[in-house]
C-alpha positions as CSV (number, residue, x, y, z in Angstrom):
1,X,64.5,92.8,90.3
2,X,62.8,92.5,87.2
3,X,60.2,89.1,87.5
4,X,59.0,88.7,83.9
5,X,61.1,85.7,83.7
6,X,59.7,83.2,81.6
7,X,59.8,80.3,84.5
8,X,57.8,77.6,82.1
9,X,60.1,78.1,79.4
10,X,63.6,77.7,81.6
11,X,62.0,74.8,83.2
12,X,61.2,73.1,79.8
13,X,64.3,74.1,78.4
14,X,66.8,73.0,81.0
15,X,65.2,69.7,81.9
16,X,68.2,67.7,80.9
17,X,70.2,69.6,83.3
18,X,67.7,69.0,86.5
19,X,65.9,71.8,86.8
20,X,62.8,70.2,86.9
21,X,64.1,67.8,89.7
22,X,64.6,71.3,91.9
23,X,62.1,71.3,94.8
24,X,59.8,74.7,94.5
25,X,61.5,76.2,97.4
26,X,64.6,76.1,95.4
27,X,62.9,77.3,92.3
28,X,61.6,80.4,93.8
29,X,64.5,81.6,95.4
30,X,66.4,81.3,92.3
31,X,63.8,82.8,90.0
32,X,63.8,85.6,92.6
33,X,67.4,86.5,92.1
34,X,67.5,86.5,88.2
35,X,66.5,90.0,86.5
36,X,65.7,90.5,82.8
37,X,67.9,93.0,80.6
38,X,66.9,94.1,77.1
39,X,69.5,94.9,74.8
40,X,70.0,96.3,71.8
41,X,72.2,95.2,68.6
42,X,75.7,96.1,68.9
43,X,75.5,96.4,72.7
44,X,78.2,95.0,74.7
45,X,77.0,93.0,77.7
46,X,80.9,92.6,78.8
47,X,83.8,94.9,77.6
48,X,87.4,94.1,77.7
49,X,88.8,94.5,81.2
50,X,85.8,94.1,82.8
51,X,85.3,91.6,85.3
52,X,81.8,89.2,84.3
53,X,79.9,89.3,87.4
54,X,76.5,87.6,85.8
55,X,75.9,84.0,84.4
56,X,73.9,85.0,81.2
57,X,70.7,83.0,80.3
58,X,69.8,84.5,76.5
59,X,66.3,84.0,76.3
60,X,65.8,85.2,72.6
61,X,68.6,87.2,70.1
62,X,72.2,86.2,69.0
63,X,75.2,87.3,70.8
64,X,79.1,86.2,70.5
65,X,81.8,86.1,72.6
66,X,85.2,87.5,71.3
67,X,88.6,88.8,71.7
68,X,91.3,90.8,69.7
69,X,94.3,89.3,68.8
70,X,97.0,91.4,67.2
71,X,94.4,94.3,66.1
72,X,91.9,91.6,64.6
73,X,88.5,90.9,66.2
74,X,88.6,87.1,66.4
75,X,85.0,85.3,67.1
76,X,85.1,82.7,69.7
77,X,81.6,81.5,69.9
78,X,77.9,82.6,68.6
79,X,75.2,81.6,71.2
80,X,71.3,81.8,70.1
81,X,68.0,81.7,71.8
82,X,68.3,79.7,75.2
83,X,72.4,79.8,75.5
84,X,74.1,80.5,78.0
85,X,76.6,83.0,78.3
86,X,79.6,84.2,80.6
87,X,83.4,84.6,80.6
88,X,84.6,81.5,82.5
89,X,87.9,82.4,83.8
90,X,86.6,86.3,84.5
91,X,83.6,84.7,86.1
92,X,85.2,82.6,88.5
93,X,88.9,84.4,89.6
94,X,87.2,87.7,89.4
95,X,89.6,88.9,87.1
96,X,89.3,91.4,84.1
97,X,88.4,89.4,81.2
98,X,90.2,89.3,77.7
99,X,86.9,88.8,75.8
100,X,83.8,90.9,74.9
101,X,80.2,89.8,74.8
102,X,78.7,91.6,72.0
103,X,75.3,91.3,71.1
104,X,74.0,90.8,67.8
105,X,70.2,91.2,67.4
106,X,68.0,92.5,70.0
107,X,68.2,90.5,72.8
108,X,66.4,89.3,76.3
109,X,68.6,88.4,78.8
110,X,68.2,86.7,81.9
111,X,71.0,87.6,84.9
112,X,71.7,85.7,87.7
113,X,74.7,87.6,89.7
114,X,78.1,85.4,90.4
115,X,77.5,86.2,94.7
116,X,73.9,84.7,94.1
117,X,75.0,81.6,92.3
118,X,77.4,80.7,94.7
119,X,75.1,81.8,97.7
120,X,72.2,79.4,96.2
121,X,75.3,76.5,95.8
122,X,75.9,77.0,99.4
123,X,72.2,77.0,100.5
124,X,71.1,74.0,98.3
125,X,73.0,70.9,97.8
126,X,70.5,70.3,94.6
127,X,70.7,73.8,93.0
128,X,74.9,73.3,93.6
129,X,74.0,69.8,91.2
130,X,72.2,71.7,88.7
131,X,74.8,74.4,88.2
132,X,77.3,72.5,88.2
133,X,75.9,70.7,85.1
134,X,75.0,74.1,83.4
135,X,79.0,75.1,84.2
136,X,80.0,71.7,82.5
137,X,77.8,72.3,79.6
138,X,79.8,76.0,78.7
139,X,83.2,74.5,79.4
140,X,81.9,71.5,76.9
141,X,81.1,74.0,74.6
142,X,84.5,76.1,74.7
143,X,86.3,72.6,74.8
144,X,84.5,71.5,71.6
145,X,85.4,75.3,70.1
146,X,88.9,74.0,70.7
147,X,89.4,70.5,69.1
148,X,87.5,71.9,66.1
149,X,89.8,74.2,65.5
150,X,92.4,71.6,66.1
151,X,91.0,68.3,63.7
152,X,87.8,69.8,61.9
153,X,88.6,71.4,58.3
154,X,86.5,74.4,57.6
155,X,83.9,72.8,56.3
156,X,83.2,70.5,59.5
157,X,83.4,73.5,61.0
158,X,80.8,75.5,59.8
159,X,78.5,72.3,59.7
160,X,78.8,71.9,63.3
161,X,77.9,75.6,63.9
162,X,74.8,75.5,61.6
163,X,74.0,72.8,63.5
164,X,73.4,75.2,66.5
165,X,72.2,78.4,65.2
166,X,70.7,76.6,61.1
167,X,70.5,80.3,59.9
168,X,73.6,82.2,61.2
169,X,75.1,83.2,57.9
170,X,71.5,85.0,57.0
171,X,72.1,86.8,60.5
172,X,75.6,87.9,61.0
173,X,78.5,89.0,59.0
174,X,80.9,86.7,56.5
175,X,84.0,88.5,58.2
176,X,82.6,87.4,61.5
177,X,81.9,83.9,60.8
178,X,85.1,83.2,58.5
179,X,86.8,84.6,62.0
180,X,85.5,82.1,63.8
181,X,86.2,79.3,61.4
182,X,89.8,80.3,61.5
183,X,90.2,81.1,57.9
184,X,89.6,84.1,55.5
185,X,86.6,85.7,54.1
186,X,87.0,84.1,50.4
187,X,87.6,80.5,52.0
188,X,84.5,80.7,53.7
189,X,82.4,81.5,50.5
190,X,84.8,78.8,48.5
191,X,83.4,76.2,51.6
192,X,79.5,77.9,51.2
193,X,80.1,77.3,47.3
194,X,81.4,73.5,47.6
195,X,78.5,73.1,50.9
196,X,76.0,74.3,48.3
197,X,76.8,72.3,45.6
198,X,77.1,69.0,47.5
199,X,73.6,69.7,48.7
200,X,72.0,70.5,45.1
């Protein structure tokens, strides 16, 4: 495997998740495991009815997650520099997923296979802590995806989303965003308009 991983910036970037509470030997043998990918724009790191066999680390680019609902290419969540990524349910039952992974600006990836994640669990009673927090963290994020949709209007929304990635509009697609909002291309730029003005 690939070892041009960038082990100072996952062990800065993941402190609040333990990794920097990981003794070496630990360390190691999970840097050892991971490989780098480079991908381009448009890529698809997971197509439909594929089964996710990696837990995704993006170390730089944009990338979503989506599905297709009816014909229409519905955006479930855009993940920046330092997200991760993976298909829960496809991850963990092995199962074909119902999403895509599509990436969105040329991207570095970081791969840890699902047999090595569950082999380092096994081995080490602190790494098994540490991903467990990780796999908390992208159920969090999916749960919060939900109850947005749910409560938020549109305009909460798209706040909370700039909150994560500040300049997504400048880097992806109206139609893509305004899917992800739940509402049309027209509302978004009517919520943009009335964001815009409040901020004047």
């Amino acid at each position: 495997m690939d070892k041009n991983i960038d082990k100072e910036y996952l062990l800065n970037r993941y402190k609040h998740f333990g990794i920097d509470k990981l003794p070496q030997e630990v360390l190691d043998d999970y840097f050892s495991r991971m490989k780098v990918v480079k991908k381009k724009r448009h890529d698809l790191l997971l197509k439909e009815g594929e089964v996710c066999t990696n837990f995704a680390i993006m170390r730089t680019g944009l990338m979503r997650i989506f599905h297709y609902k009816k014909g229409k290419d519905i955006s479930d969540v855009f993940l920046g520099d330092g997200s991760f990524c993976v298909s829960i349910e496809s991850f963990f039952n092995e199962e074909p997923s119902d999403r895509l992974i599509e990436i969105l600006e040329p991207a570095e990836i970081y791969l840890l296979p699902r047999k090595d994640l569950i082999e380092l669990c096994d081995k080490y009673l602190e790494f098994d802590l540490f991903a467990q927090s990780m796999i908390a963290f992208v159920v969090g994020v999916l749960q919060r995806k939900v109850e947005l949709l749910q409560f938020a209007t549109a305009e909460e929304r798209l706040e909370m989303i700039l909150q994560d990635v500040p300049d997504l509009m400048q880097r992806v697609s109206s139609v893509q965003v305004a899917s992800y909002l739940g509402v049309t291309p027209e509302t978004l730029s009517r919520v943009r308009g009335r964001m815009a003005r409040r901020n004047e």
